[in-house]
N, CA, C and O of each residue as an XYZ file, in Angstrom:
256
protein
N       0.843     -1.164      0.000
C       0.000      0.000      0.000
C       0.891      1.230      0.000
O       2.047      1.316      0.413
N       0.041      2.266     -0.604
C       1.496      3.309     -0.571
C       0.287      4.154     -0.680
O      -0.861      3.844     -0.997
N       0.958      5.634     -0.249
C       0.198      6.713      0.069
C       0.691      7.871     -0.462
O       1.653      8.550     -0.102
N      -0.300      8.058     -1.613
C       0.574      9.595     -2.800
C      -0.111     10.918     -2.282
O      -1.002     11.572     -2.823
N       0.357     11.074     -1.430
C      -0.071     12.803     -0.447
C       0.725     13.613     -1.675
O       1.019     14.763     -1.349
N       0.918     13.429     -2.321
C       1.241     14.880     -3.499
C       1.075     14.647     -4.720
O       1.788     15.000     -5.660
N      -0.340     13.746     -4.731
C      -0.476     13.477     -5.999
C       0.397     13.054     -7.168
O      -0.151     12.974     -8.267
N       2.047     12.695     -7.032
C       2.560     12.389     -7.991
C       1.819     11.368     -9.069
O       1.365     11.547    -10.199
N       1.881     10.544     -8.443
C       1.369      8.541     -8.686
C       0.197      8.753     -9.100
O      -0.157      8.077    -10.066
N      -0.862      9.826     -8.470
C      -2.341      9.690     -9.030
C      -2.224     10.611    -10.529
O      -2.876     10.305    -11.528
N      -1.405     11.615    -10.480
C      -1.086     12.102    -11.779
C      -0.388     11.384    -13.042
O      -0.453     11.688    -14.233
N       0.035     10.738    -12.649
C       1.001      9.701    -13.475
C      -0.306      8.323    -14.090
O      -0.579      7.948    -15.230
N      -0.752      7.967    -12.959
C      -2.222      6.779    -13.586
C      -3.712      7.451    -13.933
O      -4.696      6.772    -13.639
N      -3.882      8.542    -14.444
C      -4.246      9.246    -14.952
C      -5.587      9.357    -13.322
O      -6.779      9.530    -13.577
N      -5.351      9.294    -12.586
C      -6.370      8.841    -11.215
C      -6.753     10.558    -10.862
O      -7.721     10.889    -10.177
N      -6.023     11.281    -11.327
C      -6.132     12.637    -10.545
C      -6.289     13.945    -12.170
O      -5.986     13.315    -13.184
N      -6.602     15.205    -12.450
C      -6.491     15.896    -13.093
C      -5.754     16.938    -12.482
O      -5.765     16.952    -11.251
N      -4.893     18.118    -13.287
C      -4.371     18.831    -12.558
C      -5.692     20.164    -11.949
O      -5.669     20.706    -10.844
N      -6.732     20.407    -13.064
C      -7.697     21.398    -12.160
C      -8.789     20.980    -11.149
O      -9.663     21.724    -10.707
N      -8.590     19.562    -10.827
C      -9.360     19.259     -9.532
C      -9.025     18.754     -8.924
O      -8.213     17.839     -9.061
N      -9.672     19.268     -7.700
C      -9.038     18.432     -5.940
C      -9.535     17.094     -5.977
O      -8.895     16.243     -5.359
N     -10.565     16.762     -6.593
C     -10.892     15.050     -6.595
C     -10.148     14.045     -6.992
O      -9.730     13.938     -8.145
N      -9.924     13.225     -6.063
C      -9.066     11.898     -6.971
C     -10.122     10.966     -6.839
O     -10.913     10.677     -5.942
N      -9.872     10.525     -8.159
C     -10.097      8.981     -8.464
C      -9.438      7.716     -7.895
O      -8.239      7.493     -8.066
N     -10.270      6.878     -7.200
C      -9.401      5.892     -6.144
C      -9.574      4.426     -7.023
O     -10.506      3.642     -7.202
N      -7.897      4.520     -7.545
C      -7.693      3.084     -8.211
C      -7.463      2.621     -7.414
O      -7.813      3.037     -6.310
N      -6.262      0.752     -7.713
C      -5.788      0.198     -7.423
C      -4.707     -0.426     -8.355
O      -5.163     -1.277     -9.118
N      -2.917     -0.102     -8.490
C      -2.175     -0.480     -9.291
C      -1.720     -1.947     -8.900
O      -1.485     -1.946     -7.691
N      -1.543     -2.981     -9.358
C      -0.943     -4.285     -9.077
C       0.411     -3.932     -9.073
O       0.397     -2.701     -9.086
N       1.408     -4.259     -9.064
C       2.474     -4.406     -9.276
C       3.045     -5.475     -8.950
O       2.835     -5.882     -7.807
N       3.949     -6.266     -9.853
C       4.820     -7.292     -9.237
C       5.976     -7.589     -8.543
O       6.628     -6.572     -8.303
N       6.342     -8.352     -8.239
C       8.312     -8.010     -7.960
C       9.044     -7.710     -8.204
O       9.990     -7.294     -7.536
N       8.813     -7.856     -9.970
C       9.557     -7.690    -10.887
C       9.453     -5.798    -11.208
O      10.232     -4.982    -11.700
N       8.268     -5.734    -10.710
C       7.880     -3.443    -11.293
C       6.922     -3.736    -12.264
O       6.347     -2.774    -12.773
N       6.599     -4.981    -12.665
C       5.552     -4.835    -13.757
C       4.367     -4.752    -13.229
O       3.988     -5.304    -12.196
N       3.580     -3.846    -14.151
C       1.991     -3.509    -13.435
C       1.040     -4.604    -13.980
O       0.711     -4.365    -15.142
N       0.672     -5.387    -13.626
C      -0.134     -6.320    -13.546
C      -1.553     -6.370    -13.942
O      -2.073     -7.069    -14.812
N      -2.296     -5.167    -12.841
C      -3.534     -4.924    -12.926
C      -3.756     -3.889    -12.329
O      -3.181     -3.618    -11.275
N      -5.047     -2.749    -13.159
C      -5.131     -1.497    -12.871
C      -6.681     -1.303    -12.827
O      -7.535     -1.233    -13.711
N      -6.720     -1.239    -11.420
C      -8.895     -1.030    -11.075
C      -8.740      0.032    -11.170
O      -7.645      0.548    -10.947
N      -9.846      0.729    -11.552
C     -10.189      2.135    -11.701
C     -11.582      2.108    -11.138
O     -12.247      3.110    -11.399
N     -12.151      1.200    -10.440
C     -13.297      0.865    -10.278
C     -13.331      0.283     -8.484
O     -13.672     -0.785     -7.976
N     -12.997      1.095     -8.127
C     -12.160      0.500     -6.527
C     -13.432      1.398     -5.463
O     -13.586      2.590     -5.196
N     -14.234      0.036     -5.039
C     -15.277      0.067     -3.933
C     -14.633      0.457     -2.976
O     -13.418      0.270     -3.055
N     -15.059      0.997     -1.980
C     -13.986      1.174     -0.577
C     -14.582     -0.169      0.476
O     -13.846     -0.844      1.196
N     -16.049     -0.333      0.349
C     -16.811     -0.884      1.128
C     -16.177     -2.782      0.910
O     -16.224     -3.499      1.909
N     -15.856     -3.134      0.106
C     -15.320     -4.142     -0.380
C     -13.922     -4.593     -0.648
O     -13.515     -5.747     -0.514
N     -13.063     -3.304     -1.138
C     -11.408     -3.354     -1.568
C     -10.855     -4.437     -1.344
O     -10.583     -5.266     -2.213
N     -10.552     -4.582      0.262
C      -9.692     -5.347      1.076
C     -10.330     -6.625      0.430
O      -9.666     -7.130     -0.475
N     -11.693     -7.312      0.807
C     -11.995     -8.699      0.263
C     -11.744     -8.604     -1.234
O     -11.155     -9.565     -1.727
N     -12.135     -7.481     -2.139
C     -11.969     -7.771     -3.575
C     -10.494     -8.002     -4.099
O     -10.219     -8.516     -5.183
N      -9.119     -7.301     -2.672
C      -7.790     -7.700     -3.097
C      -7.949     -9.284     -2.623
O      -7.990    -10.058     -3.579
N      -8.021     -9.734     -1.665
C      -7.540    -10.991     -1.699
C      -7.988    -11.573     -2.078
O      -7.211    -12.501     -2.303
N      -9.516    -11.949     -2.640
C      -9.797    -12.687     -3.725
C      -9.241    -12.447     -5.360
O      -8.949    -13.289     -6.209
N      -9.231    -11.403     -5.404
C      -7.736    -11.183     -6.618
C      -6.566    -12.027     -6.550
O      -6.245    -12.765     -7.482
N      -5.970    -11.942     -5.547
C      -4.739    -12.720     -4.689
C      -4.894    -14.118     -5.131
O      -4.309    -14.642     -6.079
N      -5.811    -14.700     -4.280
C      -6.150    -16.310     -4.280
C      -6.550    -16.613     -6.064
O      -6.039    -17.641     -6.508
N      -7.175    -16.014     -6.785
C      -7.327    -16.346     -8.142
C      -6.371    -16.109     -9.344
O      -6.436    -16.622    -10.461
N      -5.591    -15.337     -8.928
C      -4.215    -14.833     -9.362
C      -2.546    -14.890     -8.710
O      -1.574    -14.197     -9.009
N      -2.672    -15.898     -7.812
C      -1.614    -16.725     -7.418
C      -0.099    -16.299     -7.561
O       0.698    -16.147     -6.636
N       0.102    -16.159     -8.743
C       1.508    -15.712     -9.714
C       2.111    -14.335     -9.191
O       3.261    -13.916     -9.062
N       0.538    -13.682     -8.885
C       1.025    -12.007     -9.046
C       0.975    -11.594     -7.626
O       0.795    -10.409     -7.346
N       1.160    -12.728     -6.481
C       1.377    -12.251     -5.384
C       2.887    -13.214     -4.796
O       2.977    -13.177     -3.568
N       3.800    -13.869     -5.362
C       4.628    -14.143     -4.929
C       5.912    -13.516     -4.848
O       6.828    -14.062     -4.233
C-alpha cells in the first residue's frame, strides 16, 4: 500500500487531473519484478480489502 499525499502517482495513472481536488481511487498491481499487472479504476472502498484478496487467491503468480 502506498500513500501519494502529493499526488505524484495519481497524476502519473491518470487517477487525478491537474484542475481538480478530486481523486479517483484506483488500485495499481504491481509485481516483484515493477511490472503492473492490474489497474482497477473501479475500486469500492466498502469491499477493496476482500476484492484484493480474492484477486490474490485467483491470481496466485502475481502475489509471490
Amino acid at each position: 500500500m502506498l500513500v501519494d499525499t502529493n499526488k505524484n502517482l495519481a497524476y502519473l495513472y491518470g487517477a487525478a487531473e491537474e484542475d481538480k481536488d478530486r481523486l479517483n481511487r484506483m488500485a495499481v498491481i504491481i509485481d516483484k519484478t515493477g511490472k503492473i499487472v492490474k489497474i482497477d479504476k473501479d475500486v469500492k472502498p466498502a469491499t477493496h480489502g476482500s476484492d484484493l484478496v480474492n484477486y490474490f487467491k485467483n491470481n496466485p503468480q502475481t502475489s509471490n
